[in-house]
KEKE-209963 format. One line per 5 residues: number of its first residue (from 1); their letters; for each residue x negated, y negated, z of C-alpha. Coordinates in nm, 4 decimals. Each point is the difference from the previous one (the first is absolute). Example, Ala and Ser with C-alpha at 12.3 -4.5 7.8 and 13.67 -1.06 7.14 Angstrom:
1) as) -1.2300/0.4500/0.7800 ~ -0.1370/-0.3440/-0.0660 .
This chain:
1) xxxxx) -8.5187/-8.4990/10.7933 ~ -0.3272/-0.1801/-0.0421 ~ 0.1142/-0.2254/-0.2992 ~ 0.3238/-0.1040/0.2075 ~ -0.1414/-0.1211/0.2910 .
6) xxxxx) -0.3061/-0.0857/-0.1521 ~ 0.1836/-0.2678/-0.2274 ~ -0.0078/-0.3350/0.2967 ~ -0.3676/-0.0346/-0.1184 ~ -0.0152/-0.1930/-0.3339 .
11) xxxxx) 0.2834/-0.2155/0.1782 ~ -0.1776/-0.0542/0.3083 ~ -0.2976/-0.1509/-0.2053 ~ 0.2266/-0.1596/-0.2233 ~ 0.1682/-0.2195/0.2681 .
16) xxxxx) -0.3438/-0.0593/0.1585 ~ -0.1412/-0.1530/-0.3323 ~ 0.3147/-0.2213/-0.0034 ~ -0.0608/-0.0960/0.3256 ~ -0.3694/-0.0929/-0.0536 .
21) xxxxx) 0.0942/-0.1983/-0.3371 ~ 0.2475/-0.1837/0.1541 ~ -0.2630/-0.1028/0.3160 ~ -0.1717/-0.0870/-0.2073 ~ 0.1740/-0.2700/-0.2334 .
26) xxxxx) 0.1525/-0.1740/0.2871 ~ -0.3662/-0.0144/0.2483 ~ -0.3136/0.0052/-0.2176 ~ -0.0523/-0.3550/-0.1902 ~ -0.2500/-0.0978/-0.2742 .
31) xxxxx) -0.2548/-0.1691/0.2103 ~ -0.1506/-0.3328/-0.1719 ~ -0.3231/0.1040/0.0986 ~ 0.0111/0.3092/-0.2115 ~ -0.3105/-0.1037/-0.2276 .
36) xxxxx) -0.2549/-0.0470/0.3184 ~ 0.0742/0.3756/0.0966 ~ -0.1910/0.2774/-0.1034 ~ 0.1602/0.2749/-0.1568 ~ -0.0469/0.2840/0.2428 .
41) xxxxx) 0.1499/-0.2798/0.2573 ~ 0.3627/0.0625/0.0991 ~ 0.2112/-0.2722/-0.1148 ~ 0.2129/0.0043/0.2830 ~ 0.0101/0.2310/0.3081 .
46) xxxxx) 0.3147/0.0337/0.2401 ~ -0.0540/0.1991/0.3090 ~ 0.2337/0.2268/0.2372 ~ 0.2553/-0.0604/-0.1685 ~ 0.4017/0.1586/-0.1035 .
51) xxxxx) 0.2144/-0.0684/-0.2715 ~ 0.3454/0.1076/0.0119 ~ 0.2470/0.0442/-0.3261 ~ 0.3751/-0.0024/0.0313 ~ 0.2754/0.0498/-0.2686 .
56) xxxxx) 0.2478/-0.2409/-0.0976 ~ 0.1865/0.0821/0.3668 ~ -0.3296/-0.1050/0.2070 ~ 0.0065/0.3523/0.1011 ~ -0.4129/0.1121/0.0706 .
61) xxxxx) -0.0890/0.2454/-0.2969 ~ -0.3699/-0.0279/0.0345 ~ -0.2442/-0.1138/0.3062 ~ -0.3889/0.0007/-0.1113 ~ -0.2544/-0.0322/0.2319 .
66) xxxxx) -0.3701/-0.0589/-0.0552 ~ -0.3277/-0.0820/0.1966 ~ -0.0810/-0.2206/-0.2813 ~ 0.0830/-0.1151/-0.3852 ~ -0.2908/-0.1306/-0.2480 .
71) xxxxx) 0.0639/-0.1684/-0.2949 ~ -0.2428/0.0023/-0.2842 ~ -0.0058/-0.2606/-0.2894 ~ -0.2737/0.1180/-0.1950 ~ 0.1177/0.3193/-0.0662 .
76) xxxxx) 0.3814/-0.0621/0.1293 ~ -0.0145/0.3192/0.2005 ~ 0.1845/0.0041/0.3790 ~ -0.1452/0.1914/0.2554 ~ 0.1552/0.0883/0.3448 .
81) xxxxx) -0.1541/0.1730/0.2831 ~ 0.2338/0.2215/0.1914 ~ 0.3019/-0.0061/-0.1428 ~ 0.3181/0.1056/0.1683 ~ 0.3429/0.0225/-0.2016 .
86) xxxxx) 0.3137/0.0863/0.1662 ~ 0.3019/0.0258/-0.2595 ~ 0.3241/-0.0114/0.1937 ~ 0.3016/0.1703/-0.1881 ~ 0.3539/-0.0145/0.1382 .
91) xxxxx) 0.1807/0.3523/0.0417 ~ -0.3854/0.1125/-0.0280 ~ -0.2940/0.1461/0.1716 ~ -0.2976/-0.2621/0.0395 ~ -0.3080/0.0594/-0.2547 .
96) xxxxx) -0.3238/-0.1592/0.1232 ~ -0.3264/-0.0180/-0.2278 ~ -0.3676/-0.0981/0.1755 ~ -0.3390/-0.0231/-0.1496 ~ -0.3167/-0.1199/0.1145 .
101) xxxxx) -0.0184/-0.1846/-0.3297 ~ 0.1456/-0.1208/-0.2914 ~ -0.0094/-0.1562/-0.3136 ~ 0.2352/-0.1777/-0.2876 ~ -0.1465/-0.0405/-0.3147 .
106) xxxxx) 0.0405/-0.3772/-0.1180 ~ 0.2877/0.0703/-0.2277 ~ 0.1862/0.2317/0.2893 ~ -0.0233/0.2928/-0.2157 ~ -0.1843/0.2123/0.2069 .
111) xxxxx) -0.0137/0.0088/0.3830 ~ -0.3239/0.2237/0.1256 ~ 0.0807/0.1522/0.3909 ~ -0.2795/0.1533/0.1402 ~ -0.1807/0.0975/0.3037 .
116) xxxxx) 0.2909/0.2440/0.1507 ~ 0.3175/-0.0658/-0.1574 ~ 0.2663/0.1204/0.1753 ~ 0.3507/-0.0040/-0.0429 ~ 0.2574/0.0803/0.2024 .
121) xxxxx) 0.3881/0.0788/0.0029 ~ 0.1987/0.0260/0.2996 ~ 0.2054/0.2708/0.0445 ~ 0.3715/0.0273/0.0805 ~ 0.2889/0.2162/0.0238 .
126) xxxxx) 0.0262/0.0137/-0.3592 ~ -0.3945/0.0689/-0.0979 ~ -0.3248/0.0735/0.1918 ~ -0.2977/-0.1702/0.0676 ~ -0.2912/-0.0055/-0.3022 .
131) xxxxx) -0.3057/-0.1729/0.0318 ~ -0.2489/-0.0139/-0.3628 ~ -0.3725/-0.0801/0.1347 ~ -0.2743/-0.0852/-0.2737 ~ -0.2790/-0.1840/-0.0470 .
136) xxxxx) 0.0735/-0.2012/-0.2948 ~ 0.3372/-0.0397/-0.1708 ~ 0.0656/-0.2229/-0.3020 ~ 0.3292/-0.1894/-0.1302 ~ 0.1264/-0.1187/-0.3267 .
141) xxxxx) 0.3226/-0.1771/0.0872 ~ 0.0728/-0.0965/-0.3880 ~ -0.0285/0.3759/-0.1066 ~ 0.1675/0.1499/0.2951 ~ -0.3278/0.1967/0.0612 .
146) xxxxx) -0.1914/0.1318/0.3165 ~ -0.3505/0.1989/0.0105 ~ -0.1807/0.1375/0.2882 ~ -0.3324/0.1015/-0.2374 ~ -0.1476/0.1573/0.3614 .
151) xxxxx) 0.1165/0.2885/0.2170 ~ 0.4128/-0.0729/0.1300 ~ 0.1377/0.1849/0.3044 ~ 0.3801/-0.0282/0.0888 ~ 0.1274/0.1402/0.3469 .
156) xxxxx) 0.3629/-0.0043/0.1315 ~ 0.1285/0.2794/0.1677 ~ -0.0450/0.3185/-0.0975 ~ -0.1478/-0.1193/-0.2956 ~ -0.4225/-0.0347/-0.0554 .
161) xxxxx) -0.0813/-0.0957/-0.3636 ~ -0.3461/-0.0546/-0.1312 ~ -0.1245/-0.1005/-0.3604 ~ -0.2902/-0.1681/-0.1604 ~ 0.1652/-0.2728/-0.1241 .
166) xxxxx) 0.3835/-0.1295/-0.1001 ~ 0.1620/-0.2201/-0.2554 ~ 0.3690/-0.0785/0.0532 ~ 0.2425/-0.1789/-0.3078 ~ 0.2573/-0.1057/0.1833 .
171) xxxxx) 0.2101/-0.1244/-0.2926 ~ 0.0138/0.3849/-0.1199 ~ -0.0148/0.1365/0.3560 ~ -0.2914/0.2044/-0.0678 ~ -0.3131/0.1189/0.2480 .
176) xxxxx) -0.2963/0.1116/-0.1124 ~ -0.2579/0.1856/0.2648 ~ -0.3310/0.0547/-0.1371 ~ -0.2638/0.2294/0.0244 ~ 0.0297/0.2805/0.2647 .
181) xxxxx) 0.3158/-0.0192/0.1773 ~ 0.0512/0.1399/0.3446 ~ 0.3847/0.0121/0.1792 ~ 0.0950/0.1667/0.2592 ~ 0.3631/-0.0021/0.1627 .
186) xxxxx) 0.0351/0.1180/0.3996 ~ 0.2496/-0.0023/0.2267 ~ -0.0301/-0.2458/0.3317 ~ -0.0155/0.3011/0.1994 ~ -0.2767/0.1418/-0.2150 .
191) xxxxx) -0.1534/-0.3351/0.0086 ~ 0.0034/-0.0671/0.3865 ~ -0.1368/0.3614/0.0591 ~ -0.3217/-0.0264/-0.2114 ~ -0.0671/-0.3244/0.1723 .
């Protein structure tokens, strides 16, 4: 049950690395002045801003939201400060994805998401409700890879899972909970009572 409903998340971060590269070539420009900067200045730095990506249709697949996007030419890393992604999916619940902070490594191999992470899927006739809360998730978009190296927990109803960390392979559909792992499965009923 876990592993099925559990599979959205490399996708989700997936789509919202897409998202960010694409921003990114089409907004952020070499600045002449590059030389005069010093390198723990940003580059470039674009605040309250969205970026939507559509497919070929012009149909909305992603909308990202941030407080702010720094752009570092010394070491080529991105940072953004409270990112919001929103992946839209036809036929499909909505999956959102917010962090207090983020990072992309200067060859977009690596995104960093920390400070609360939490990702969320809609629910819908056809599946519940999950939201995954941690405090520091990692992506490898190239490899198909995602690692929570710090405590996960995954709610939806009637379903509480805890573990000390995660790694999911999406190509061969395979999670991995670390450490001690604590699930419990309820009814609403149950639920509502102990409340």
């Amino acid at each position: 049950m876990i592993g099925r409903n559990s599979l959205w998340l490399p996708v989700v971060l997936l789509l919202f690395l897409a998202g960010i590269s694409f921003w990114l070539n089409y907004t952020v420009h070499r600045s002449s002045s590059v030389n005069t900067l010093n390198a723990s200045d940003p580059e470039s730095i674009v605040e309250n801003f969205e970026a939507i990506r559509t497919d070929p249709q012009g149909r909305i697949k992603e909308h990202l939201f941030a407080r702010k996007l720094s752009h570092f030419s010394g070491s080529k890393l991105s940072e953004i400060e409270a990112p919001r992604l929103v992946q839209i999916v036809p036929g499909a619940t909505d999956m959102t994805i917010t962090a207090g902070h983020a990072v992309i490594s200067h060859d977009s191999r690596e995104v960093t998401l920390e400070q609360n992470v939490i990702m969320t899927r809609a629910g819908n006739a056809g599946g519940m409700a999950m939201v995954l809360t941690t405090a520091r998730l990692l992506a490898y978009p190239e490899r198909d890879l995602l690692r929570a190296p710090g405590p996960v927990a995954v709610k939806g109803a009637g379903l509480e899972l805890y573990a000390a960390g995660m790694d999911v392979d999406s190509k061969r559909r395979i999670i991995k909970l670390t450490g001690r792992v604590k699930a419990r499965y309820f009814n609403e009923q149950q639920h509502n009572a102990q409340r």
